[in-house]
C-alpha positions in Angstrom: 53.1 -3.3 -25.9 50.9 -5.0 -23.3 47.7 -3.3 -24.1 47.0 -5.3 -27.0 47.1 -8.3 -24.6 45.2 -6.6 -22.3 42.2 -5.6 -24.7 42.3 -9.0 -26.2 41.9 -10.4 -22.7 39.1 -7.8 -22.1 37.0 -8.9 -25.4 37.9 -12.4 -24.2 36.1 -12.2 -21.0 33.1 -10.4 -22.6 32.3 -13.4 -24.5 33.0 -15.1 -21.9 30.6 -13.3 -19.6 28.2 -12.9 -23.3 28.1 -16.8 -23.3 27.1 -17.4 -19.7 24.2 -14.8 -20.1 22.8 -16.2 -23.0 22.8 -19.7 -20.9 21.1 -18.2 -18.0 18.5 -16.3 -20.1 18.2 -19.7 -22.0 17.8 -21.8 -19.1 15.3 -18.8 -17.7 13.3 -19.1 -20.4 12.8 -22.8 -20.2 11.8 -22.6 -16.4 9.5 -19.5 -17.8 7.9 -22.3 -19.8 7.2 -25.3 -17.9 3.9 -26.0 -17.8 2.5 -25.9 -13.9 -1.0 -26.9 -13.9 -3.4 -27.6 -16.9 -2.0 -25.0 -20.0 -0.5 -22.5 -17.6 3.2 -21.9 -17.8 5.1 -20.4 -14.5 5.2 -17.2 -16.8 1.2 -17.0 -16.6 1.0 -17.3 -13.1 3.5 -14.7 -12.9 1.7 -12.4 -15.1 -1.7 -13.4 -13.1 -0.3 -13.0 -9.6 1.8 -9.5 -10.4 -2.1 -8.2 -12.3 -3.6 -9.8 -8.7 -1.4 -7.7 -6.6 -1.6 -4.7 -8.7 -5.7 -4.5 -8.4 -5.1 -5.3 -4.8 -2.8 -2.2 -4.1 -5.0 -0.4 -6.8 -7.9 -1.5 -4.4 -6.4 0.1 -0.9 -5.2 3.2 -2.5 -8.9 4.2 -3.6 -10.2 2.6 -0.5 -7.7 5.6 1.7 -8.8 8.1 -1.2 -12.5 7.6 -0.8 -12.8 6.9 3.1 -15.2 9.0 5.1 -14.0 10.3 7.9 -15.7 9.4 11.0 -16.6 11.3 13.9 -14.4 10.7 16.9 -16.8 8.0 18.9 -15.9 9.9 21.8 -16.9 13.2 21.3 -20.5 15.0 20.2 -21.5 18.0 18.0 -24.0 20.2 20.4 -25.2 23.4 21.4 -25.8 24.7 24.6 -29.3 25.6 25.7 -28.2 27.6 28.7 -25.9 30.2 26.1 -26.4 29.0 23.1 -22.5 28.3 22.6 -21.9 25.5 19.7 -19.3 23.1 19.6 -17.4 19.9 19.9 -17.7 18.1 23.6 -17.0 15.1 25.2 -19.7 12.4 25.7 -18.4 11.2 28.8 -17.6 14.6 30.9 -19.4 17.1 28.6 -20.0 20.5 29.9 -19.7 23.8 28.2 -17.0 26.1 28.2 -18.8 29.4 28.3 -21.4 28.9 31.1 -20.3 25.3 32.7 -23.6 23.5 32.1 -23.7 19.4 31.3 -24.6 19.0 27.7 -25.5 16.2 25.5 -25.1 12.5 27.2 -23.4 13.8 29.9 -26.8 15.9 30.4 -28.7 12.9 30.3 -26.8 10.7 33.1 -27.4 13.4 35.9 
């Protein structure tokens, strides 16, 4: 009849375990409550810092919500006075697709 040892040795090391947790939690709590600078406690600059970071990741989340999109520096909106073809071009070799001609800066540096 070993399982009675064994359960008593079970419930004995849950205490055990019981009484070392409420010692860390104790000695967490006093670190919690030392005083840091003026009236603050570490646990208010813990709740400061944590509502600090969570504006600041509130703050880039609306910031990639709400970006405008830019236009691709590189490329122009026009429309061709030759054929009258509209579209996307390139500023730097711009020319149209239907009838070849240079348009927009490209037009412009001839």
């Amino acid at each position: 009849m070993g399982g009675g040892k064994n359960r008593l040795r079970a419930w004995q090391g849950l205490r055990i375990c019981e009484q070392m947790g409420t010692e860390t939690l104790n000695e967490l709590r006093a670190v919690m409550d030392t005083i840091v600078f003026g009236q603050y406690s570490v646990q208010d600059l813990l709740v400061g810092a944590g509502f600090v970071l969570g504006v600041l990741i509130l703050l880039v989340i609306l910031k990639k919500i709400f970006k405008k999109k830019e236009e691709y520096r590189h490329i122009q909106l026009v429309e061709c006075s030759g054929c009258g073809w509209q579209g996307r071009v390139s500023r730097y070799a711009g020319r149209c697709p239907e009838c070849n001609t240079p348009l927009g800066d490209q037009k412009a540096q001839v």
